[in-house]
C-alpha positions as CSV (number, residue, x, y, z in Angstrom):
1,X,238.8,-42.9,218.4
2,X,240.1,-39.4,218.0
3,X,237.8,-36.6,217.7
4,X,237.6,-35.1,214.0
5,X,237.6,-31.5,213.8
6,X,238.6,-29.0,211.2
7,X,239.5,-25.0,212.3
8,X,240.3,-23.3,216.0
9,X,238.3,-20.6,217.2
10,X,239.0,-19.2,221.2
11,X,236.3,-18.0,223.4
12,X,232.4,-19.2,223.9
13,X,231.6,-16.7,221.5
14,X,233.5,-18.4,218.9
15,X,231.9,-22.0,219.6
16,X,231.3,-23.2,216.4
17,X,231.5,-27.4,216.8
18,X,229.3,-30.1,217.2
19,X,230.0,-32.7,219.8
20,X,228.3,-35.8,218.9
21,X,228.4,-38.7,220.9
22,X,228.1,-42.5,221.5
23,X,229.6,-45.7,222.1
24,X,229.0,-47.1,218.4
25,X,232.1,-46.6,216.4
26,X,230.5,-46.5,212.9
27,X,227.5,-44.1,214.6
28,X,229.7,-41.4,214.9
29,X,231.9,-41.9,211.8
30,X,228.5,-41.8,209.9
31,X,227.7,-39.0,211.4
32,X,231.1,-37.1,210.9
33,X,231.0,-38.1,207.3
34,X,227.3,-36.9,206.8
35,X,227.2,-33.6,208.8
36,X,231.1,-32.5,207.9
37,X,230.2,-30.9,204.8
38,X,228.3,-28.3,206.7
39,X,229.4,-28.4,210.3
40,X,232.8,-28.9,212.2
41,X,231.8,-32.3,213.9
42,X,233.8,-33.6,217.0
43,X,232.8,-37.2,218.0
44,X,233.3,-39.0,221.5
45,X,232.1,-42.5,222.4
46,X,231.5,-42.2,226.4
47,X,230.7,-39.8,228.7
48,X,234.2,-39.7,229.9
49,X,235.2,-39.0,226.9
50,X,233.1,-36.7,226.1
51,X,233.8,-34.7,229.4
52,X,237.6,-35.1,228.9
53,X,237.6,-33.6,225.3
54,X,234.9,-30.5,226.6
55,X,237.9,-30.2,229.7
56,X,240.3,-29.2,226.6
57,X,238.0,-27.8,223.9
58,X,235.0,-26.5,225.2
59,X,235.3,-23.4,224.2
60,X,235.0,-24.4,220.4
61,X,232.0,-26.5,221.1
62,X,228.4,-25.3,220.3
63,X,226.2,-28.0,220.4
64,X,226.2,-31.3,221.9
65,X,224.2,-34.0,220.9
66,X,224.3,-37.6,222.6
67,X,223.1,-40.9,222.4
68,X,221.1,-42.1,225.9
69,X,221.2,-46.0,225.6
70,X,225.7,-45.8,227.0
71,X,227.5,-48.0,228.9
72,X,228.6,-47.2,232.2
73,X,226.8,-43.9,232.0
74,X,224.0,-42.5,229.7
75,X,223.4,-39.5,227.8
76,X,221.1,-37.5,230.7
77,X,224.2,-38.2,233.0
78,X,225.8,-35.9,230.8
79,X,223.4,-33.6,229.9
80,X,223.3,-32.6,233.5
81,X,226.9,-31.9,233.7
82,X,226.9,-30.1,230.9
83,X,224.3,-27.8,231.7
84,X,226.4,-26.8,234.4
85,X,229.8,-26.7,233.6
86,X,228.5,-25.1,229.7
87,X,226.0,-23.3,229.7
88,X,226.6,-22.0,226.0
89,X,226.3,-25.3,224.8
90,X,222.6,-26.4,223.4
91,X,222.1,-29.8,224.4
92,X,220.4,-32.3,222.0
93,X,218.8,-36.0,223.0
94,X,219.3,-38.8,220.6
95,X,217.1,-41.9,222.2
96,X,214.8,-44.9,220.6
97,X,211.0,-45.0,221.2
98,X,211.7,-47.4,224.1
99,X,213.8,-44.7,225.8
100,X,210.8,-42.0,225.4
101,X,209.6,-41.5,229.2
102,X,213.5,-41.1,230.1
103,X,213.5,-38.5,227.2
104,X,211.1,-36.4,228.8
105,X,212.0,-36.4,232.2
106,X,215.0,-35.3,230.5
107,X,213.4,-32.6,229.0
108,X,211.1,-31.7,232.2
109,X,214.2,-31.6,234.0
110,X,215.9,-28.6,231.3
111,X,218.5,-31.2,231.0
112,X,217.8,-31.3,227.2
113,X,216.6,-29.1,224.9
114,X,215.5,-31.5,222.1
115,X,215.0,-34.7,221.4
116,X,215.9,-36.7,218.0
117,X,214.6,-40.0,216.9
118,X,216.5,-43.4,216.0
119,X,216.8,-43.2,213.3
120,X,217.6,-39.8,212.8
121,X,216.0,-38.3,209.6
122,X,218.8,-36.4,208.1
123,X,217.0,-33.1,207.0
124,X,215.2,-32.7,210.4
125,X,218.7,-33.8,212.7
126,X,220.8,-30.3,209.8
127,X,217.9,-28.2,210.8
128,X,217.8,-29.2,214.5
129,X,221.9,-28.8,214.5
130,X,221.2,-25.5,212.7
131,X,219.0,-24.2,214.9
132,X,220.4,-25.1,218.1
133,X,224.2,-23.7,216.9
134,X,222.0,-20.3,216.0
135,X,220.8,-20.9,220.0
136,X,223.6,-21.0,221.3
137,X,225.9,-18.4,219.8
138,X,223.5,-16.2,220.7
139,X,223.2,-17.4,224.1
140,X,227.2,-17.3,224.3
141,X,226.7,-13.2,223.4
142,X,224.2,-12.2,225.9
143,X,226.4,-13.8,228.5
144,X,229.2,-12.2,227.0
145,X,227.3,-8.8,227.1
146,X,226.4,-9.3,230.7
147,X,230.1,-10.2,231.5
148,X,231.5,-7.1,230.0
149,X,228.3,-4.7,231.5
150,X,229.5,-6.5,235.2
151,X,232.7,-5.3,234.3
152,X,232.1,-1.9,233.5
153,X,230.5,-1.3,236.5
154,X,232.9,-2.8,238.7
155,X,235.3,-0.8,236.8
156,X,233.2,2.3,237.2
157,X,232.3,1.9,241.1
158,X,236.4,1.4,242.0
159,X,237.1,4.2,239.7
160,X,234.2,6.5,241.8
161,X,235.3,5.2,244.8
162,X,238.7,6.5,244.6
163,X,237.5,9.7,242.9
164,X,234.9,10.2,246.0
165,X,237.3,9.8,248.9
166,X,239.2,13.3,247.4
167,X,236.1,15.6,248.1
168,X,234.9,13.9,250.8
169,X,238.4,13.9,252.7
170,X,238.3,17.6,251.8
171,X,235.1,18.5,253.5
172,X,235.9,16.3,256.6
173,X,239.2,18.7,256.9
174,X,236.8,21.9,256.8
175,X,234.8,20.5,259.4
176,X,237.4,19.3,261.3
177,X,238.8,22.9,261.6
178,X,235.7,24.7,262.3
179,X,234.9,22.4,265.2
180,X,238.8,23.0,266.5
181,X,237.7,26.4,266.4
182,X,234.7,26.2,268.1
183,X,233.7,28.2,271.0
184,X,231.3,28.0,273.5
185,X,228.2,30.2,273.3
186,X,228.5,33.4,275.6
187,X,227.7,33.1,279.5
188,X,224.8,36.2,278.5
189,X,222.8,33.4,277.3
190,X,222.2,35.0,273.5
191,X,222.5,31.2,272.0
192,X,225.4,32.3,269.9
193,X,228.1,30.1,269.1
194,X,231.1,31.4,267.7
195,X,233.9,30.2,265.2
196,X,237.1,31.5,266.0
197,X,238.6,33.0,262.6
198,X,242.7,33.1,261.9
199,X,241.9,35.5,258.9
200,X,238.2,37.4,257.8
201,X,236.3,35.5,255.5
202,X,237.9,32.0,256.7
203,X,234.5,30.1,257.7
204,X,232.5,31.4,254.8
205,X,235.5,30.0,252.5
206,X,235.6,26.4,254.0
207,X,231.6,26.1,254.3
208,X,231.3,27.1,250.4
209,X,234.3,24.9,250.1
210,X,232.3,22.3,251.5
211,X,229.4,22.9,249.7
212,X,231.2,22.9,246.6
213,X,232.8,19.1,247.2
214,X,229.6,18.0,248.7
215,X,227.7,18.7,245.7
216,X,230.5,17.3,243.5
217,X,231.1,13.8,245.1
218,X,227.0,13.5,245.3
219,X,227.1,14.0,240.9
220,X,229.8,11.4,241.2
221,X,227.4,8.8,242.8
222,X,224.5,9.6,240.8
223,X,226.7,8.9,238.1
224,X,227.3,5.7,239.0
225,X,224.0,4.8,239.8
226,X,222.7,6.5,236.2
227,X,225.4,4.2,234.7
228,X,224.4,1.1,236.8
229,X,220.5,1.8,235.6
230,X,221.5,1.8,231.8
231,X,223.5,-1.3,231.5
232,X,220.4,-3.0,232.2
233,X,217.4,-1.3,230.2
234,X,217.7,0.5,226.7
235,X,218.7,4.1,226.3
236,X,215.7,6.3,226.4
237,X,217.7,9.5,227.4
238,X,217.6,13.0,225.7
239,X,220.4,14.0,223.0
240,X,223.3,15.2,224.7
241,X,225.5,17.9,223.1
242,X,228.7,18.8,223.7
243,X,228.1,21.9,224.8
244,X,225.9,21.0,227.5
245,X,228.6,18.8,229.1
246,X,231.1,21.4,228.9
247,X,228.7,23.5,230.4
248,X,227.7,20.9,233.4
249,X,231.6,20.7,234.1
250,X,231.5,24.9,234.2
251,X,229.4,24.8,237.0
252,X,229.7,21.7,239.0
253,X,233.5,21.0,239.3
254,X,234.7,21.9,242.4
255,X,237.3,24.3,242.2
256,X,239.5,25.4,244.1
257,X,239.9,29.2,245.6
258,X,240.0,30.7,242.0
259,X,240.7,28.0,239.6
260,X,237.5,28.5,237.9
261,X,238.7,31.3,236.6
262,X,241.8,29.4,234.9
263,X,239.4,27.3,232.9
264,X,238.0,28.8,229.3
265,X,236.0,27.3,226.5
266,X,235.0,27.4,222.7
267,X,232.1,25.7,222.1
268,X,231.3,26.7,218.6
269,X,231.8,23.9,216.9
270,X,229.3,22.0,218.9
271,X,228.3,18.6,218.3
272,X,226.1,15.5,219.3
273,X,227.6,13.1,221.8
274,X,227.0,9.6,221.6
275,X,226.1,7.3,224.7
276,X,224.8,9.0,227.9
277,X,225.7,12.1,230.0
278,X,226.9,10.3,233.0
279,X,230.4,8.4,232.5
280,X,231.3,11.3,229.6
281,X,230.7,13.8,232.2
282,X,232.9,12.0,234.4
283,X,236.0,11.4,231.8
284,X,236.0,15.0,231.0
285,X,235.9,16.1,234.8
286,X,238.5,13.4,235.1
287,X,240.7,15.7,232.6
288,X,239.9,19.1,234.1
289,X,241.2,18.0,237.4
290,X,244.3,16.5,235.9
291,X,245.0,19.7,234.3
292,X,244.5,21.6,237.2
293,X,246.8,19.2,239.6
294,X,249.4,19.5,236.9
295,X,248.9,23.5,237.3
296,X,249.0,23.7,241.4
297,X,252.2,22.7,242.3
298,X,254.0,25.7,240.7
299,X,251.2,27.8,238.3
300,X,252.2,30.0,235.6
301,X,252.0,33.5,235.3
302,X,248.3,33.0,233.6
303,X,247.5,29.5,234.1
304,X,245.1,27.8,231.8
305,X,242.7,24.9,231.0
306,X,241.2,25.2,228.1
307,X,238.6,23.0,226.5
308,X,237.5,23.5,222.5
309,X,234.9,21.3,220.4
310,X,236.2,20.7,216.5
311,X,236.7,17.7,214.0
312,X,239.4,16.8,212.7
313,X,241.3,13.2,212.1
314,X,243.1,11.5,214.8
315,X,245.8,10.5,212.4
316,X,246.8,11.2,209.1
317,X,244.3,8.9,206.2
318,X,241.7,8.6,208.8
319,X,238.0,10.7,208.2
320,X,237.8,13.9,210.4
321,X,236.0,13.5,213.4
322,X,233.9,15.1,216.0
323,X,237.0,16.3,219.0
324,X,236.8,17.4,222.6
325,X,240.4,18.9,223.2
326,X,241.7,19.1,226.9
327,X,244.3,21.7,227.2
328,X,246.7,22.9,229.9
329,X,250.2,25.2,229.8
330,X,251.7,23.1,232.7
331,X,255.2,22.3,232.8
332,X,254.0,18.6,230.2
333,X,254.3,14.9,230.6
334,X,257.8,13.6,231.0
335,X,258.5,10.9,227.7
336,X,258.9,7.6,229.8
337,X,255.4,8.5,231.5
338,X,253.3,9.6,228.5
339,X,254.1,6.9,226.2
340,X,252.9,4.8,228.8
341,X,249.3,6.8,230.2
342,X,246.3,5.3,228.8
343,X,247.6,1.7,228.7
344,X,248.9,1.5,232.0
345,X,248.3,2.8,235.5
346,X,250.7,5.5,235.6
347,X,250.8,8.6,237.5
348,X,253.4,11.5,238.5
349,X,251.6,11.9,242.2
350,X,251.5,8.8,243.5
351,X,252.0,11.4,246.5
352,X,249.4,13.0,246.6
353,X,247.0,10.3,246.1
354,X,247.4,9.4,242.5
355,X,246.8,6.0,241.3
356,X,247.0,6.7,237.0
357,X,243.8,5.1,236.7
358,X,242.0,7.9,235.0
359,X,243.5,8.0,231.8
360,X,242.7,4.6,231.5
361,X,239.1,4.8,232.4
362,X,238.6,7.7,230.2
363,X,240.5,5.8,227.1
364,X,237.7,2.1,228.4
365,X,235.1,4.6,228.1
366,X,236.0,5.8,224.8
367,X,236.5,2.7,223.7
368,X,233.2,1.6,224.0
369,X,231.5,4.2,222.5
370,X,233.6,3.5,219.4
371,X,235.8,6.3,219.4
372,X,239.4,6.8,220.9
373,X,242.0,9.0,223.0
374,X,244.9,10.7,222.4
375,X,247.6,12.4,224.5
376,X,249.8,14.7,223.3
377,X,252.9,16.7,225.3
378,X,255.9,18.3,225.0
379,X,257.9,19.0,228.3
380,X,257.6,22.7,229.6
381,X,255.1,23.4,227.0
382,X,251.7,21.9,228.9
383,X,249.5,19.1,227.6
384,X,246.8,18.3,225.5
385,X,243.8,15.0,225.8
386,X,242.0,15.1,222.7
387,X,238.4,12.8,223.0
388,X,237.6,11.5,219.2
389,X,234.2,10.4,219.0
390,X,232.5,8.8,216.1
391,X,229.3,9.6,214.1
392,X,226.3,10.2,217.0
393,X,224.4,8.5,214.5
């Protein structure tokens, strides 16, 4: 007998089907006849059956509900695969009175969730169906959450990873060249060691240098571990303005010789964030440091970063919104490579280190806060990476 189904969803968290079955025929057309007015009712009439039809459609199915007298093989047999190989499905016991100590080994075992009666008493087997379809949607979107959370924090710890290795490459260079320089202490027995200099100033340079990358890469981690903490427990954390993150990037970005100096602010039109300080303070040092690698290579006369709070609407017929506008006046984004950045890994300094995932973590983390990221350039005339964020509220 084919299985009778109405509808096509994709995905556990569109299971929406219940998959009845047993080796009577006219059981399961009863069923299908009774049940279809509410329910999208698949039918099978062995476990084989049943197993071959989950092999192909198990994503649609919500519910599964078998007989336990079978041929061949009986309903706990399949229960137990089930439970493995579907754990989004809630699985239902139909067995006579006779069957009743199998039943609850069954149930002892978690192999089943609930047990139904021959005969089944149509107003308790629609609320049973009910309730276990309400089960195990929602059991299909807590999985689904933890899924995406594992995600993000994969995502987050290669992204790091890669952004890590920069500062701390950097500081191992310093280091490197300070021990080259190195010289014994003096034969007079003073203690002193000295640091041979090629210019004045050179060691205090790379040891603030250091410092500077040091402190950077350790907010980096503690990002990561902030963000690996509050995919697991609720958000309890402070309000976070915008402001205050521009302000954290100010001071904790570690620039180079006197690249602070290129980057300016407006923070006037200051706004609440939503989400958490950690992977926003790491898009928007993410887009400093782009601006400032598009601005080494061959800087302006007054190079500039510039970063400005406002609202305004992403595109035309959409409700102003809440902005945080990255700016630079480097020589731009070439046409073929910015109609690509955000949606692909794309970068102009593969060279140098690149790998043109940071556009597309920032626009994943915008993304889930509900808002979005736009990139706008015109060649020799710099670029601009506006954050839209929606209502904190």
């Amino acid at each position: 007998m084919k299985p009778e189904s109405s509808g096509v969803t994709h995905g556990p968290l569109g299971a929406h089907a219940i998959l009845m079955v047993d080796d009577e025929p006219q059981a399961c057309k009863w069923f299908a006849r009774l049940y279809g007015d509410e329910f999208v009712v698949l039918t099978a009439q062995s476990v084989d059956e049943a197993l071959a039809l989950l092999a192909q459609r198990g994503n649609e199915v919500a519910v599964l509900l078998t007989d336990y007298a079978m041929p061949q093989r009986d309903g706990v047999a399949l229960l137990g695969e089930v439970r493995k190989a579907y754990p989004h499905v809630a699985r239902l016991l139909v067995s006579a009175y006779a069957d009743k100590d199998v039943a609850m080994s069954a149930v002892n075992q978690g192999q089943v969730e609930k047990i139904l009666e021959k005969p089944l008493d149509e107003a308790l087997t629609r609320q049973a169906l009910r309730e276990a379809l309400a089960a195990s949607q929602e059991r299909a979107r807590n999985r689904a959450l933890l899924e995406r959370r594992a995600a993000t924090l994969r995502e987050t710890l290669g992204f790091l990873a890669h952004e890590v290795t920069t500062p701390l490459a950097t500081v191992q260079g310093y280091l490197s060249a300070m021990r080259e320089r190195h010289r014994d202490a003096s034969a007079d027995g003073s203690g002193d060691a000295r640091i041979q200099e090629q210019k004045p100033g050179e060691v205090l340079f790379m040891i603030e240098a250091a410092q500077r990358r040091a402190a950077y890469a350790q907010s980096l981690v503690s990002t990561f571990v902030q963000t690996a903490r509050d995919a697991y427990q609720p958000d309890s954390s402070p309000t976070l303005r915008a402001s205050q993150l521009v302000q954290a990037v100010r001071e904790e970005f570690p620039f180079d010789n006197d690249e602070a100096r290129w980057l300016t602010s407006d923070v006037t039109a200051d706004f609440e964030l939503p989400g958490r300080r950690d992977l926003l303070y790491l898009v928007l040092c993410t887009l400093v440091k782009n601006a400032l690698l598009a601005l080494r290579p061959d800087p302006p006369r007054r190079p500039s970063v510039h970063i400005g709070l406002g609202r305004e609407s992403p595109t035309p017929g959409v409700p102003e919104q809440a902005v945080i506008h990255v700016s630079d006046n480097g020589p731009g984004i070439p046409p073929d490579v910015l109609k690509r950045l955000t949606f692909e890994p794309t970068t102009t300094r593969a060279k140098a280190g690149g790998s043109g995932m940071g556009l597309i973590f920032c626009r994943r983390v915008m993304t889930s806060l509900g808002g979005s990221i736009l990139v706008r350039s015109e060649a020799g005339r710099g670029a601009t990476i506006s954050l839209y964020f929606p209502s904190a509220r």
